[in-house]
VMD Tcl script that builds the backbone (N, CA, C; Angstrom):
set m [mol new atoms 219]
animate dup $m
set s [atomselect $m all]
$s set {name element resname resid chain x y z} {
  {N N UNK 1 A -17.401 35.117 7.144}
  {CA C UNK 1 A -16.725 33.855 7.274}
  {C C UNK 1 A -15.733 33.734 6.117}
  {N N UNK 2 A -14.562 32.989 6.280}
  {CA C UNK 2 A -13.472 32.928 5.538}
  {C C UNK 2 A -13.042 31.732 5.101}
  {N N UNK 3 A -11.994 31.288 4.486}
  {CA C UNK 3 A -11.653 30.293 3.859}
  {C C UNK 3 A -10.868 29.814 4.941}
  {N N UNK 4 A -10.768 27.974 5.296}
  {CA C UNK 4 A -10.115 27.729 6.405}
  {C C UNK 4 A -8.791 27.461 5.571}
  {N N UNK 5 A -7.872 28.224 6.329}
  {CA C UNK 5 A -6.140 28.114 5.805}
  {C C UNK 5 A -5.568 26.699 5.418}
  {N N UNK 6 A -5.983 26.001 5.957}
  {CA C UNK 6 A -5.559 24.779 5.969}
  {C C UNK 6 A -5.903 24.021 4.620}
  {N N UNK 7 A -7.219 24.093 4.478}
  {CA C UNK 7 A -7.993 23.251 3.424}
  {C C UNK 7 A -7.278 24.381 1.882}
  {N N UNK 8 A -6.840 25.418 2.079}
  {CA C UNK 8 A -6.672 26.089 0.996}
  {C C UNK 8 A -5.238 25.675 0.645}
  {N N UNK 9 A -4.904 26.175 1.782}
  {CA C UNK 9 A -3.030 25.152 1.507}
  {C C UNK 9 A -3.224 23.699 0.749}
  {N N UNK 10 A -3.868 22.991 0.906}
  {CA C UNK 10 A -3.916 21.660 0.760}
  {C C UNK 10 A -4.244 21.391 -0.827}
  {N N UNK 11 A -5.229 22.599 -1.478}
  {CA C UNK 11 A -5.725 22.795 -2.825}
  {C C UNK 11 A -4.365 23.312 -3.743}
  {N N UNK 12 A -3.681 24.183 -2.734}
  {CA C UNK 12 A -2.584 24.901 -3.679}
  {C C UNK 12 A -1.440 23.431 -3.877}
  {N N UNK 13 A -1.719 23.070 -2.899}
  {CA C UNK 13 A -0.472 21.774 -3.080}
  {C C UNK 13 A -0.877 20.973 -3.979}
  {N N UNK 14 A -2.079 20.444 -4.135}
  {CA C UNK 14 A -2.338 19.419 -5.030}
  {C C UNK 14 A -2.354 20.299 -6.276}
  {N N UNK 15 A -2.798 21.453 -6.838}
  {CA C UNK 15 A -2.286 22.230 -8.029}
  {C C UNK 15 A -1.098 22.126 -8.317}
  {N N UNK 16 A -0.299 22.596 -7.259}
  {CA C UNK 16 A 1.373 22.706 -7.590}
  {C C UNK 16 A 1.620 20.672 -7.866}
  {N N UNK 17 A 1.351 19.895 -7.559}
  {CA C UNK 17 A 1.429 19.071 -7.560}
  {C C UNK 17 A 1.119 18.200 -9.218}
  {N N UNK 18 A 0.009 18.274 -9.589}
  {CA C UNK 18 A -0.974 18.297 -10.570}
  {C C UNK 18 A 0.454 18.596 -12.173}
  {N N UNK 19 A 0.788 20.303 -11.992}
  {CA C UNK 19 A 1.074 20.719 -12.981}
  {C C UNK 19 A 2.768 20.266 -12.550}
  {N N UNK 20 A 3.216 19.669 -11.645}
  {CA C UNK 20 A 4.583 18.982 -12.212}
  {C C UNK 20 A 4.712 17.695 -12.732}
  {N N UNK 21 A 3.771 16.535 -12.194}
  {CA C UNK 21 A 4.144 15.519 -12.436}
  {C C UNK 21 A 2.754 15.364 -14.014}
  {N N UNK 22 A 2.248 16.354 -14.053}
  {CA C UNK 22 A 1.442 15.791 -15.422}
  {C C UNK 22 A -0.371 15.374 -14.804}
  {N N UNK 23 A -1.169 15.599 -15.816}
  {CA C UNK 23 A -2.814 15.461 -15.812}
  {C C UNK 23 A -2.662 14.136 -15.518}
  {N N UNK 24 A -2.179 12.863 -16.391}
  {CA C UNK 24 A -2.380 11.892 -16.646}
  {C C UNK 24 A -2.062 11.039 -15.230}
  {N N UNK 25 A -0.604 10.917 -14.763}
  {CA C UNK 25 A 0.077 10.697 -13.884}
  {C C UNK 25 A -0.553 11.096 -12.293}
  {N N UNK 26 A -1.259 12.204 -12.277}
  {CA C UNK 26 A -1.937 12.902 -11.076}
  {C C UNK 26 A -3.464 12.299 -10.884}
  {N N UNK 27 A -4.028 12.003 -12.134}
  {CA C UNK 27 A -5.123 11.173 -12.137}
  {C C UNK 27 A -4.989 9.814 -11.740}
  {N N UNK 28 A -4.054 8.691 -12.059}
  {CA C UNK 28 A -3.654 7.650 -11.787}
  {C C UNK 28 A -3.518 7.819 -10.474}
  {N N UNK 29 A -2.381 8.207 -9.786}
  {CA C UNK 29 A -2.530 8.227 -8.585}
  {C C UNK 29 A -3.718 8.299 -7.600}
  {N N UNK 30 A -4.308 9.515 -7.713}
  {CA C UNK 30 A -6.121 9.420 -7.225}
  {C C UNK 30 A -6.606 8.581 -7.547}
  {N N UNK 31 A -6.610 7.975 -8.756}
  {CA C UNK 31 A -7.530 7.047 -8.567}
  {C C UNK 31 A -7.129 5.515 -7.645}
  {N N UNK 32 A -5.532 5.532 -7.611}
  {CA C UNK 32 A -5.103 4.421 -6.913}
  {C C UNK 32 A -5.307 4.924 -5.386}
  {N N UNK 33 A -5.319 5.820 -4.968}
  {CA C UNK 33 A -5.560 6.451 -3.441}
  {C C UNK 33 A -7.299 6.339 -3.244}
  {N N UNK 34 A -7.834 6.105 -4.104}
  {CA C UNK 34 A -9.336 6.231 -3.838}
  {C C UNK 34 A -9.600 4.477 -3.952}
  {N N UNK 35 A -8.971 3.489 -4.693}
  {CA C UNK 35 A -9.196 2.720 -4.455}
  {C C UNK 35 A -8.878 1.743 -2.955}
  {N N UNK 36 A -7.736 2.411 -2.692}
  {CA C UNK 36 A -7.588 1.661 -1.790}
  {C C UNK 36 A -8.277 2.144 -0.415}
  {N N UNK 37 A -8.495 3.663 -0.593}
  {CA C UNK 37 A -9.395 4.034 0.470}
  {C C UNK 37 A -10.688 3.329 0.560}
  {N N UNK 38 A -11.142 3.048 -0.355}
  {CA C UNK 38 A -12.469 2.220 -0.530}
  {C C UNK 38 A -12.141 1.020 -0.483}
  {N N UNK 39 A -11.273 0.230 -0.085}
  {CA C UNK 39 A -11.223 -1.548 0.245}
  {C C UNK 39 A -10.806 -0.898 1.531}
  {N N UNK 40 A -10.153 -0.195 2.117}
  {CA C UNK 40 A -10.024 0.200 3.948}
  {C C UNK 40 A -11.581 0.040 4.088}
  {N N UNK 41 A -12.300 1.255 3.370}
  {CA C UNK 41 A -13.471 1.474 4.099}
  {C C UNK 41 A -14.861 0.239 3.908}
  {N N UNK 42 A -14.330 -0.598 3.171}
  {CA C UNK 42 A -14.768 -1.565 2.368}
  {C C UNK 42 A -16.417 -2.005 1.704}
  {N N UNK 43 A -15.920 -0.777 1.026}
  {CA C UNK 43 A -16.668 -0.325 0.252}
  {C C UNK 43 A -15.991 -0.503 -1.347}
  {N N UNK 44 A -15.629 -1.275 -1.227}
  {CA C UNK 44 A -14.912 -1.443 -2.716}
  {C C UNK 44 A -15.548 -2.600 -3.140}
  {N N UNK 45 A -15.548 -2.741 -4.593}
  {CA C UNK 45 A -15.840 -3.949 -5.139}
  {C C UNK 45 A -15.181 -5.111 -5.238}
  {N N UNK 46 A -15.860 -6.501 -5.784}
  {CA C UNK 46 A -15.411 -7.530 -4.808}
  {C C UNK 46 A -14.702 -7.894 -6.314}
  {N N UNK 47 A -13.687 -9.032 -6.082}
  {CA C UNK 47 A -13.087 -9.414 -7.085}
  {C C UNK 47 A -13.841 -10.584 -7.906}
  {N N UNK 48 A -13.742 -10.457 -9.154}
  {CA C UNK 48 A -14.167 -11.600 -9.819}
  {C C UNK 48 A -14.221 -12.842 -9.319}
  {N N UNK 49 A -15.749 -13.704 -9.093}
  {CA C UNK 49 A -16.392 -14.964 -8.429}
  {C C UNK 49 A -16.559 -14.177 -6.977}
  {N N UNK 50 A -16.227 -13.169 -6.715}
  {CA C UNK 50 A -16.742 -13.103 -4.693}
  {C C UNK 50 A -18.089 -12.864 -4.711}
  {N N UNK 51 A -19.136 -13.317 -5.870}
  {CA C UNK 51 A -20.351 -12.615 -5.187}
  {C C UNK 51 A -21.224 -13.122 -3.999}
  {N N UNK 52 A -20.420 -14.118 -3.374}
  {CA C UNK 52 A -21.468 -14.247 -1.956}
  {C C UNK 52 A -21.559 -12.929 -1.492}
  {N N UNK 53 A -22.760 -12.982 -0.389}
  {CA C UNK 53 A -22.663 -12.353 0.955}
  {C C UNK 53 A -21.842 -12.065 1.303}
  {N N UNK 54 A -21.345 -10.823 2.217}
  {CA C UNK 54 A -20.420 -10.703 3.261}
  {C C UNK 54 A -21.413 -11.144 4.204}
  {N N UNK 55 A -22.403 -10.902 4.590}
  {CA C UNK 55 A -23.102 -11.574 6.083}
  {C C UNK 55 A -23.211 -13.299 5.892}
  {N N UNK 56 A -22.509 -13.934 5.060}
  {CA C UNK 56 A -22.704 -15.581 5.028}
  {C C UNK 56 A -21.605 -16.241 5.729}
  {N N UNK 57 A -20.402 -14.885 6.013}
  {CA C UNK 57 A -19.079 -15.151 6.909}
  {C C UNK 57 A -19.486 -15.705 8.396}
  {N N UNK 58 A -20.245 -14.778 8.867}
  {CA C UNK 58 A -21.124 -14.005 10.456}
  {C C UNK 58 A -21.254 -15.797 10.701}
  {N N UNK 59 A -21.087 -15.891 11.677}
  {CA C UNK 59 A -21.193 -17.388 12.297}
  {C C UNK 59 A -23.040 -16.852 13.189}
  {N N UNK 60 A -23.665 -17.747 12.920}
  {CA C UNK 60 A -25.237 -17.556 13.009}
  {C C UNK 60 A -25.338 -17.766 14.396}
  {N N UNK 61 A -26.391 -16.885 15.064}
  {CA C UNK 61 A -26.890 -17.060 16.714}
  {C C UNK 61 A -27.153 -17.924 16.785}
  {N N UNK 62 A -27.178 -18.014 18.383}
  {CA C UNK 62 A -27.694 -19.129 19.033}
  {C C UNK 62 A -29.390 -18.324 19.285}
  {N N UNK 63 A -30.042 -19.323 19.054}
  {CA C UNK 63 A -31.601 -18.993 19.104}
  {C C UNK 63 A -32.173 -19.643 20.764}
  {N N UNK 64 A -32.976 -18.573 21.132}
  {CA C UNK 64 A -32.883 -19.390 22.502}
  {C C UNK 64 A -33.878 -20.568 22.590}
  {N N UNK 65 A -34.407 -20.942 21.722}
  {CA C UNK 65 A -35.045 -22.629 22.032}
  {C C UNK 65 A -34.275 -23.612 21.354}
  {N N UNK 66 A -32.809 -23.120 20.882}
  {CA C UNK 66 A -31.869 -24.335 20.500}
  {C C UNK 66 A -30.945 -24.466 21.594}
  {N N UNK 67 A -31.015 -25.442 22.396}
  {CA C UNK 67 A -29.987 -26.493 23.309}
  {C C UNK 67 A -28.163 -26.042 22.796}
  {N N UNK 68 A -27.210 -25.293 23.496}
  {CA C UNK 68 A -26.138 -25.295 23.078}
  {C C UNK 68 A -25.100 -26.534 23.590}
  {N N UNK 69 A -24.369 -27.164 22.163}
  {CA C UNK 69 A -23.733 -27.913 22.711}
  {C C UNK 69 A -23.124 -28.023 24.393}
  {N N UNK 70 A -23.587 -29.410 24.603}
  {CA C UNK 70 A -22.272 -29.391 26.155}
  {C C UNK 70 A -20.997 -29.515 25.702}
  {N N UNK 71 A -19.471 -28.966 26.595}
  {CA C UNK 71 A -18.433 -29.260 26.275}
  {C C UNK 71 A -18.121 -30.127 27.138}
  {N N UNK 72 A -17.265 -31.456 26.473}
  {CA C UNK 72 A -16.872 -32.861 27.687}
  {C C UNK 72 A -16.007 -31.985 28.960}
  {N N UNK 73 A -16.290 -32.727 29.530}
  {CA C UNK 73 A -15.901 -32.182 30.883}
  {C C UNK 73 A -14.213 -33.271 30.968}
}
mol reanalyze $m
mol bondsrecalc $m
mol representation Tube
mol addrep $m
């Protein structure tokens, strides 16, 4: 079994990449590409005061021995 071409291309680019624009500069970036991948996947951390729940958003079931409103006719 061999190295898949693709994924190796992709290593040489981010090397070639890496050693033009600088360690420092190449790190920043990743880390700004990883953050925002992680608020897509939202899995990121919440901003200062959000510590509710995310499940306190979820509008709560209807339970079936509670009567649902009638709407006026």
């Amino acid at each position: 079994m061999g190295f898949d071409k693709t994924a190796m291309g992709q290593v040489v680019q981010l090397i070639r990449k890496r050693g033009k624009i600088g360690e420092d500069a190449f790190s920043e970036q990743n880390a700004i590409v990883e953050l925002y991948l992680s608020a897509y996947e939202g899995r990121g951390t919440r901003p200062a005061g959000g510590s509710r729940c995310h499940r306190a958003h979820r509008p709560q079931p209807v339970l079936p021995w509670r009567k649902r409103p009638r709407l006026a006719r």
